[in-house]
TORKOLNU-315504 format. One line per field, with one value per residue (C-alpha): residue number from 1; residue in one letter; chain; x, y, z. Coordinates in Angstrom, 1 decimal, padded with zeros to 4 digits, always signed. Example, Ala and Ser with C-alpha at 12.3 -4.5 7.8 and 13.67 -1.06 7.14 Angstrom:
<nodes>
i: 1, 2
aa: A, S
ch: A, A
X: +012.3, +013.7
Y: -004.5, -001.1
Z: +007.8, +007.1
</nodes>
This chain:
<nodes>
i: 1, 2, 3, 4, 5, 6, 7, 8, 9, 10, 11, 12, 13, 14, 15, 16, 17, 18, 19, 20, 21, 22, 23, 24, 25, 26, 27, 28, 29, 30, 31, 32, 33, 34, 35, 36, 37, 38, 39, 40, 41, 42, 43, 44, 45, 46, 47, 48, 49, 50, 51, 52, 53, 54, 55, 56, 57, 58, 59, 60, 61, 62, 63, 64, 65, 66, 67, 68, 69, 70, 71, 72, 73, 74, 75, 76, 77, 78, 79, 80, 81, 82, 83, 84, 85, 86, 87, 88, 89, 90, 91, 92, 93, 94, 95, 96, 97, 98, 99, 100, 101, 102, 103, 104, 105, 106, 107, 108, 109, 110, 111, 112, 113, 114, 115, 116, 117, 118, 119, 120, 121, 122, 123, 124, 125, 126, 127, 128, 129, 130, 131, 132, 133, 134, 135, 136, 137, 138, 139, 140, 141, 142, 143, 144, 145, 146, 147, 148, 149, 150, 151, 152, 153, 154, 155, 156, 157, 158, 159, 160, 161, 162, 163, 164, 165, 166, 167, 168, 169, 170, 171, 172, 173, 174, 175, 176, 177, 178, 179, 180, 181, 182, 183, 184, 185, 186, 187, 188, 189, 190, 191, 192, 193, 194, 195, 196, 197, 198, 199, 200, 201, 202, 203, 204, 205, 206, 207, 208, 209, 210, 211, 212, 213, 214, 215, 216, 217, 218, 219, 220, 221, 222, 223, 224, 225, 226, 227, 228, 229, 230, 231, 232, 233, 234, 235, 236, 237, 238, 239, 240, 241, 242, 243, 244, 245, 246, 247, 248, 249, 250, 251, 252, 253, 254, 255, 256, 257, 258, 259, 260, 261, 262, 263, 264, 265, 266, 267, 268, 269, 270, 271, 272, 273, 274, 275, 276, 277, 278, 279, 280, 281, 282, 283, 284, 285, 286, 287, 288, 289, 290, 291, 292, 293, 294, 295, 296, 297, 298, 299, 300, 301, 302, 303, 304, 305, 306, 307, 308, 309, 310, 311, 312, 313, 314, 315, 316, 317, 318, 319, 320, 321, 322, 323, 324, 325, 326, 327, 328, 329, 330, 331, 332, 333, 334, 335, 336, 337, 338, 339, 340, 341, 342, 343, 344, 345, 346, 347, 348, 349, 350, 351, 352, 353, 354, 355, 356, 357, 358, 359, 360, 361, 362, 363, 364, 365, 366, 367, 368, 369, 370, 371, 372, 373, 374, 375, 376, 377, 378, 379
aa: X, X, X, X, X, X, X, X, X, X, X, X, X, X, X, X, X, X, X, X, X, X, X, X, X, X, X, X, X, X, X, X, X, X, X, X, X, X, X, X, X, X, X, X, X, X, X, X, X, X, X, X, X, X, X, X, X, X, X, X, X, X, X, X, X, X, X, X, X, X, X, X, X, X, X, X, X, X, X, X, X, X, X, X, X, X, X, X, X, X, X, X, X, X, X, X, X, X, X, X, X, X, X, X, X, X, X, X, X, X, X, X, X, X, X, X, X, X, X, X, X, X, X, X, X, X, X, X, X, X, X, X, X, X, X, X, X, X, X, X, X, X, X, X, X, X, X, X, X, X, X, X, X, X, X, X, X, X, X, X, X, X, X, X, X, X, X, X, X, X, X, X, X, X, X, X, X, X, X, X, X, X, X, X, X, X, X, X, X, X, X, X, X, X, X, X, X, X, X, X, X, X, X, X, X, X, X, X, X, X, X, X, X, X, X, X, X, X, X, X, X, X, X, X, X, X, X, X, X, X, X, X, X, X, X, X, X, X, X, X, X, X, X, X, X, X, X, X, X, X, X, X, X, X, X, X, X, X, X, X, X, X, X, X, X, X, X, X, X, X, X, X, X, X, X, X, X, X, X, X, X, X, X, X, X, X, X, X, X, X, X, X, X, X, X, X, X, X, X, X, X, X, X, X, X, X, X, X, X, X, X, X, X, X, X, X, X, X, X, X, X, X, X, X, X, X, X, X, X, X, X, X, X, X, X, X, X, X, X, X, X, X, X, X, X, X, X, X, X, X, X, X, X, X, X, X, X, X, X, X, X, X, X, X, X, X, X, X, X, X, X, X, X, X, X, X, X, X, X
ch: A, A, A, A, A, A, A, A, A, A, A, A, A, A, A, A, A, A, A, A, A, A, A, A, A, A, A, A, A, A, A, A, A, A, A, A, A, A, A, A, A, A, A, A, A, A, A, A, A, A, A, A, A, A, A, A, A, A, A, A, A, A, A, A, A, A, A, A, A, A, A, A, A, A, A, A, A, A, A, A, A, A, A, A, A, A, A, A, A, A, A, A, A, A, A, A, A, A, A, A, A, A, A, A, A, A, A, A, A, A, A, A, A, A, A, A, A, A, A, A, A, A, A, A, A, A, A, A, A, A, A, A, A, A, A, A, A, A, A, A, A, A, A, A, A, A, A, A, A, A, A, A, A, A, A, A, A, A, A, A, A, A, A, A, A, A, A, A, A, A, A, A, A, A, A, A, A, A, A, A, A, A, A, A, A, A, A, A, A, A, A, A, A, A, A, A, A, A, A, A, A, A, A, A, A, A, A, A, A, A, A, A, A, A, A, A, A, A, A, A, A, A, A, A, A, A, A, A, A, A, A, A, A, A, A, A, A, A, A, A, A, A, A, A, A, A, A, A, A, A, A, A, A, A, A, A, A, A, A, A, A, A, A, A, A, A, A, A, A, A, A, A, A, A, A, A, A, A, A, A, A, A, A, A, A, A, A, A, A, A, A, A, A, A, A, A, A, A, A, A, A, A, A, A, A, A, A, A, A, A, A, A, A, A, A, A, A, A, A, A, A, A, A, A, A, A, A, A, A, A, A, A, A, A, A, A, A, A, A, A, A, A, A, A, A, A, A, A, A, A, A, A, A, A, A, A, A, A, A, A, A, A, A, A, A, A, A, A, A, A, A, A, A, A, A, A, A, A, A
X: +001.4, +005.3, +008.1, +010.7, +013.2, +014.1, +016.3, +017.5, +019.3, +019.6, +017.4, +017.7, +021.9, +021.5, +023.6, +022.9, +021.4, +019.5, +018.7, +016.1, +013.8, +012.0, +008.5, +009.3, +011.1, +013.2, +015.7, +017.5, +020.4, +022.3, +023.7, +021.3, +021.9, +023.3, +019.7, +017.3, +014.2, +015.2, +015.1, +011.9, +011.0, +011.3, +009.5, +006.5, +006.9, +007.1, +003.5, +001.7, +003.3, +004.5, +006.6, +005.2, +008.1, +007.5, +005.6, +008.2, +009.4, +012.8, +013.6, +013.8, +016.3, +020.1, +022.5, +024.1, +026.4, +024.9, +021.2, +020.1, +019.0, +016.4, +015.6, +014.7, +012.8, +011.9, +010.7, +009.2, +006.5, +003.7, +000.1, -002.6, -003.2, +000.7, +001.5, +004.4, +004.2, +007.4, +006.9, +009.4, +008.7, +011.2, +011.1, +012.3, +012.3, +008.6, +007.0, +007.3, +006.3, +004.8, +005.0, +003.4, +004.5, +005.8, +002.9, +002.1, +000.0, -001.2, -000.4, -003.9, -003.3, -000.5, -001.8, -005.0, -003.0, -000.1, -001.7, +001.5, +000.9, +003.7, +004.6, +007.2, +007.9, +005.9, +003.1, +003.1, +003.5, +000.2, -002.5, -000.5, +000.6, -002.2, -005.6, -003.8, -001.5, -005.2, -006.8, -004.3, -004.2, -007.2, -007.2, -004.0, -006.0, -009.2, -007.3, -005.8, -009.2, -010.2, -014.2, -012.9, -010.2, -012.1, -013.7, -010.4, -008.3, -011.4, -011.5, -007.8, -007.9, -010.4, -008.8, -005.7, -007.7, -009.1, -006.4, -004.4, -007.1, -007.3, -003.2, -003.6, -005.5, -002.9, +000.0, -001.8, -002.0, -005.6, -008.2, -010.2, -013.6, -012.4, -011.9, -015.1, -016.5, -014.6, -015.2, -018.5, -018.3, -016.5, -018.1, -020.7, -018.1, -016.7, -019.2, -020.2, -016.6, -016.5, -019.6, -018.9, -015.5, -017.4, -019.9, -016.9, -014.8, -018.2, -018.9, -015.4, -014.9, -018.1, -016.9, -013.5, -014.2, -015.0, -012.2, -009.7, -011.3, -010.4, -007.1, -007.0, -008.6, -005.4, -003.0, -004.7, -007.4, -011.0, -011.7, -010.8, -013.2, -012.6, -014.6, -013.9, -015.3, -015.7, -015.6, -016.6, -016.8, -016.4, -019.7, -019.6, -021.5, -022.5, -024.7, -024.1, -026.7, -026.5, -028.6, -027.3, -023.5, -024.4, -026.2, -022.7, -020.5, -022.9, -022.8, -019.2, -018.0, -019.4, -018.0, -014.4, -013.5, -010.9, -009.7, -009.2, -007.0, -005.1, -003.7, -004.1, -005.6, -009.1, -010.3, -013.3, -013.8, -012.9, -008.9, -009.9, -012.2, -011.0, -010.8, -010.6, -009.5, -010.9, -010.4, -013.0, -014.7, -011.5, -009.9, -006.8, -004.8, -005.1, -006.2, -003.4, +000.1, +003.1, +003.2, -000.5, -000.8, +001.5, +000.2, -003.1, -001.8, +000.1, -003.3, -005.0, -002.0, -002.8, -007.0, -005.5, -003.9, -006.8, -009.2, -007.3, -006.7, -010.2, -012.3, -010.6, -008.9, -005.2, -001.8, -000.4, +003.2, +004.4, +007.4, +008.5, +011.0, +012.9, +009.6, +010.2, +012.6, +009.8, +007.7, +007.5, +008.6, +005.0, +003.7, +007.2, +006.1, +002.3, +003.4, +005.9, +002.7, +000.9, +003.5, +004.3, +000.8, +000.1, +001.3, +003.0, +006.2, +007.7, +010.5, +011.8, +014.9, +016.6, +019.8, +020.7, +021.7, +021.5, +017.9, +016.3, +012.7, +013.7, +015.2, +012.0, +010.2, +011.9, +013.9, +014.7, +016.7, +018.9, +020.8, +022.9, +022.7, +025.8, +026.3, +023.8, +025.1, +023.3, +024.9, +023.0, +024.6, +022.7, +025.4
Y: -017.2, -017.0, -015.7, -018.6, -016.2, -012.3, -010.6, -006.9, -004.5, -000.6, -000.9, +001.3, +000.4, -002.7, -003.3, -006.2, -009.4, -012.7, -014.3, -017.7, -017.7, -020.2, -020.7, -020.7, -017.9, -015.8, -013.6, -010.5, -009.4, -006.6, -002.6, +000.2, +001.9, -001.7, -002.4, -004.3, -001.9, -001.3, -005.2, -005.3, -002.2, -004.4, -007.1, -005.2, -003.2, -006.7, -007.6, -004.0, -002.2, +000.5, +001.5, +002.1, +004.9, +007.2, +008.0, +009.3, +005.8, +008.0, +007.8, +003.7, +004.2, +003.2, +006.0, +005.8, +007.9, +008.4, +009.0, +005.1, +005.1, +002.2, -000.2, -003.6, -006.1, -009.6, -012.3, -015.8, -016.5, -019.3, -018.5, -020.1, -022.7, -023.4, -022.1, -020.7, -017.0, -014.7, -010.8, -008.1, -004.6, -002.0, +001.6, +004.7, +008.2, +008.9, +005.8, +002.0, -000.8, -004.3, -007.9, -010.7, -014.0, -011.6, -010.2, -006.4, -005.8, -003.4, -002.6, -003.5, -006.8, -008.0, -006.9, -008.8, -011.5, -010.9, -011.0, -008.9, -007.5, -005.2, -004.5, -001.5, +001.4, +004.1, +001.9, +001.8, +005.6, +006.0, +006.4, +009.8, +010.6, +012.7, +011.3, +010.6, +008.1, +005.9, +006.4, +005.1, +001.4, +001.0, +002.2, +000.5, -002.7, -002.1, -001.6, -004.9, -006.5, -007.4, -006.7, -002.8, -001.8, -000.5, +001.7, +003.5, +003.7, +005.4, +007.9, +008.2, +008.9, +011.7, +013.2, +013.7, +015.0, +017.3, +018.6, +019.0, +021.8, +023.5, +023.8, +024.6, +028.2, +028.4, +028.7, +030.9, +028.7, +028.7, +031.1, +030.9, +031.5, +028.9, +026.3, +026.8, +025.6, +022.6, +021.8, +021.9, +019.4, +017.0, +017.5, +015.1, +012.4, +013.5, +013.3, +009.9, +008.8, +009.7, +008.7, +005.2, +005.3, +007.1, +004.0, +001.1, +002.3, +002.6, -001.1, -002.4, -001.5, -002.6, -005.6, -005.4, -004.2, -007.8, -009.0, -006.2, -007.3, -010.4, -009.0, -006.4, -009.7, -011.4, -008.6, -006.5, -009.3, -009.7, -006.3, -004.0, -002.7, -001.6, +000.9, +002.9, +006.4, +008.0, +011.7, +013.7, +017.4, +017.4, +015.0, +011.6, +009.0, +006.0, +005.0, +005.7, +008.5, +009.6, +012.7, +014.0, +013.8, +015.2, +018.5, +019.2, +018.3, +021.0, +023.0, +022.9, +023.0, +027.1, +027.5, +026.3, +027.3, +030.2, +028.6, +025.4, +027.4, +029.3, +026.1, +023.7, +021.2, +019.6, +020.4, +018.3, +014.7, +011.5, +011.8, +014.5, +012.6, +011.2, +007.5, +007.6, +004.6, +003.9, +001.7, +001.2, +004.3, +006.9, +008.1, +006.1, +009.6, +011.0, +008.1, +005.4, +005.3, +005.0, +001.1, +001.0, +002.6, +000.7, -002.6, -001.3, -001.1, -004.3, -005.7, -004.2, -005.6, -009.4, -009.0, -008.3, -011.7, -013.6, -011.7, -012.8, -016.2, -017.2, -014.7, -014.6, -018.4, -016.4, -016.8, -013.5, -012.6, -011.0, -008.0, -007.4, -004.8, -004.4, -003.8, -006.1, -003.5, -001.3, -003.0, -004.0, -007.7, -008.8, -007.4, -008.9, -012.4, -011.8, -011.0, -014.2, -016.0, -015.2, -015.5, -019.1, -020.1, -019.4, -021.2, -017.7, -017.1, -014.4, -012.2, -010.3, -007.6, -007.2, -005.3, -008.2, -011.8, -012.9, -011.4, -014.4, -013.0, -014.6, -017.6, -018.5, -018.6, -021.7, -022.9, -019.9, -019.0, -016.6, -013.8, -011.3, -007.8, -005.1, -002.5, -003.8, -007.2, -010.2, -013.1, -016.6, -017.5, -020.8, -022.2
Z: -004.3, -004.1, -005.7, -006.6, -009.0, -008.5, -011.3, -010.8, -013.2, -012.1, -009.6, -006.5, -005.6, -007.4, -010.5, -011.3, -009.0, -009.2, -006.4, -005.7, -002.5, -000.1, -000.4, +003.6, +005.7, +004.2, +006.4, +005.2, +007.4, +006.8, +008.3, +007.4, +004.0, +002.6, +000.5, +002.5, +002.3, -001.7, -001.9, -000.3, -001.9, -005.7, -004.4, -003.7, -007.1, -008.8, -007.1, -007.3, -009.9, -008.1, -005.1, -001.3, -001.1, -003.7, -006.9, -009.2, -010.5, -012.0, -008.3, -008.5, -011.3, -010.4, -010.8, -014.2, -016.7, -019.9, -021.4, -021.0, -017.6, -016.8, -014.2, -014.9, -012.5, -013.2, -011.3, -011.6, -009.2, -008.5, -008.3, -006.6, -009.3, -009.1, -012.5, -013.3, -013.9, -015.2, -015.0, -016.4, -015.4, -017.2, -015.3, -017.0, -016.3, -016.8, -017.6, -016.7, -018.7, -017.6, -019.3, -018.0, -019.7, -022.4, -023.1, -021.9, -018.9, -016.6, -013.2, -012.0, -014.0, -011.5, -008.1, -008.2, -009.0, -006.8, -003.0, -000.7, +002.6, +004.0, +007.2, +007.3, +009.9, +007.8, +008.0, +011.7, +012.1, +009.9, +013.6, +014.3, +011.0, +008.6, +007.1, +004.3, +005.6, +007.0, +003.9, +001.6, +004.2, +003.1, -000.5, -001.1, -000.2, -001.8, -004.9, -005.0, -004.6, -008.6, -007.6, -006.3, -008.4, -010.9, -008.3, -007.0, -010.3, -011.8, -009.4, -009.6, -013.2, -012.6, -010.0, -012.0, -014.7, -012.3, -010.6, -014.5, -015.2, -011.9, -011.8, -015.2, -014.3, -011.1, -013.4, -016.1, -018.9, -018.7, -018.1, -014.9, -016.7, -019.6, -016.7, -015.1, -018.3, -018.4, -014.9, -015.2, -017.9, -015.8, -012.4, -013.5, -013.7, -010.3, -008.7, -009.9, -009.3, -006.1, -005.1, -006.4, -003.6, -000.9, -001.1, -001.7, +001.0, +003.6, +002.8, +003.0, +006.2, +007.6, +006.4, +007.2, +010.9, +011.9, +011.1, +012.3, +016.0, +015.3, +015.5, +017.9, +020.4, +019.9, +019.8, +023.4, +024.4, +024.7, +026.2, +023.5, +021.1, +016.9, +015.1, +012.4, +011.7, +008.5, +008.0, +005.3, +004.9, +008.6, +008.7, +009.9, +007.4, +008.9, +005.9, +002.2, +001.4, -001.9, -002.5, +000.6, -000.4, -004.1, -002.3, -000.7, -003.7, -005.4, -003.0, -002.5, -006.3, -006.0, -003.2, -003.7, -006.7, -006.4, -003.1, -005.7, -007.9, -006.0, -004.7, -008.2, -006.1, -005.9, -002.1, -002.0, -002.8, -001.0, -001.2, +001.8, +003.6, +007.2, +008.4, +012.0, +014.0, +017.4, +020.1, +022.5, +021.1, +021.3, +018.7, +018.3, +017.2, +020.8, +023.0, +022.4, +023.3, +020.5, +021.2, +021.3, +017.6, +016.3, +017.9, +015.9, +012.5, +012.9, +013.9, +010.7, +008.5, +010.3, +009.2, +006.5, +006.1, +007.8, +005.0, +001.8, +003.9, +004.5, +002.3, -000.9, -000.4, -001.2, +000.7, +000.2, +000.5, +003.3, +003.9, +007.4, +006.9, +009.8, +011.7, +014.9, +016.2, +016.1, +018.6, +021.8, +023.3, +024.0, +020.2, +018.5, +020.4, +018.9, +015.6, +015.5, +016.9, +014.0, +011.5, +012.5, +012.1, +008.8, +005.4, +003.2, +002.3, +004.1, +003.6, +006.5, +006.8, +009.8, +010.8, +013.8, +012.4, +016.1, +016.5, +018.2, +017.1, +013.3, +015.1, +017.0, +013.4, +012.9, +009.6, +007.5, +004.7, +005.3, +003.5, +003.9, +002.1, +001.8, -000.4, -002.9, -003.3, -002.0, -000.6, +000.5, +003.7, +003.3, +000.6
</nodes>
């Protein structure tokens, strides 16, 4: 997959821009604050349907005088069986809507067909960041996988659902004994729901583990070991057993209730669960250095790659934003390593034209962003 034509109206501090890329190397330059992460930022809404920076869509919206505020993205891009795809996504204040080859679609719809793997400095703070931050690497990815997307947006939508009635009874528009019967009406569903991620998200990264030490081999050597560890209600699970994890949702559903609506929020279910990460057995939170957690999530982002590469047969997109400041010498040469070896367009933003990381890539477009214009220094 590549993008060959990007369109943007209102979007971010873009007025109004249209640009063509390289099926190759694509280099950003430009000062912080100019638009490279917003660029990058629109090409990973164009390919999942949403932004990695916030959830309030209203916030992708360009600043503008009157009522008519929306955003507009389009872009042209090539799928595996090099057809010609257009997409349009229009973004409002509370909604966004999707067209693929002017028909309407769903979010879903476009990131199992549009294969992107970003590399960006949040991303590489996620080891010592909260659970949150590991559990949405590898939710984000399951959910992009057409065989487990059903799984997590399922859950999601019960979640919300969830969460609606409980916030509900927080803010006195609904009475707690009123929402006990409705919870108990849903919990069923819940349950099921999460039960159905809990086991997903077990199996994926059995999977997945294999080739995240395929990684961590070339990015620290041979003598570095990958686990992961998965925590629940402050139990490790190691195999998916279901009774066992319905006897504590059960159990827990009694338990929590006023603490639930005193803060409008579910407290149990797999968005609290933990993903730990360990290398050579240690918890990667306490046990690695800055570079050494950063080297790791770089490292998940590359079995990443290698999985859509030689699993799923795809050649995903992939967004460097400004990340190989962010590393060390030896991991920026690894990462470059890597890069060059595999057949994807890649888009890259960097604040240094002279960076000679981008110039060891080899032939690369190159651009130049400032104050949300785009120029292509190539003409």
């Amino acid at each position: 997959m590549s993008f060959q034509k990007i369109e943007l109206l209102n979007y971010r501090n873009f007025k109004k821009t249209e640009i063509h890329l390289e099926n190759g190397v694509n280099v950003f330059y430009g000062e912080n604050g100019q638009g490279k992460t917003n660029f990058l930022e629109s090409l990973y809404f164009l390919a999942r349907g949403k932004s990695f920076r916030t959830v309030d869509v209203s916030h992708c919206i360009r600043e503008l005088s009157g009522d008519n505020k929306i955003s507009v993205l389009k872009s042209e891009f090539i799928d595996l069986n090099l057809v010609n795809n257009k997409f349009r996504i229009e973004i409002e204040a509370t909604k966004k809507t999707i067209w693929l080859n002017q028909k309407r679609t769903v979010s879903t719809k476009i990131s199992t067909m549009c294969p992107i793997v970003l590399f960006s400095p949040e991303s590489l703070s996620a080891i010592k960041n909260g659970p949150s931050e590991r559990r949405n690497l590898i939710d984000d990815f399951i959910e992009s996988l057409p065989e487990f997307t059903k799984s997590v947006t399922q859950y999601k939508k019960i979640l919300k659902a969830r969460n609606k009635i409980l916030n509900d009874v927080n803010i006195g528009n609904k009475h707690p004994d009123q929402a006990k019967k409705v919870l108990e009406a849903i919990n069923d569903l819940f349950v099921k729901q999460s039960l159905d991620l809990i086991e997903l998200r077990l199996y994926f990264l059995k999977v997945f583990e294999s080739y995240i030490q395929i990684a961590i081999n070339f990015m620290f050597g041979i003598n570095t070991t990958f686990q992961f560890r998965y925590i629940a209600s402050k139990m490790e699970l190691v195999e998916f057993d279901e009774k066992k994890l319905k006897e504590i949702f059960e159990f827990n559903f009694k338990r929590l209730f006023e603490a639930e609506v005193a803060t409008g929020y579910s407290l149990l279910g797999p968005h609290k669960h933990e993903i730990e990460f360990l290398m050579n057995g240690k918890d990667s939170r306490y046990y690695c250095s800055q570079g050494q957690q950063r080297g790791l999530i770089i490292a998940f982002k590359i079995a990443e790659v290698i999985y859509r590469l030689e699993v799923r047969n795809e050649k995903p997109v992939l967004l460097l934003d400004d990340v190989m400041s962010e590393l060390d010498e030896g991991k920026r040469v690894k990462l470059v390593d890597f890069l060059k070896s595999i057949n994807s367009q890649i888009v890259i933003t960097t604040t240094d034209r002279s960076n000679n990381v981008e110039k060891s890539m080899g032939p690369h477009s190159q651009f130049k962003i400032e104050k949300g214009q785009i120029l292509n220094l190539d003409i």
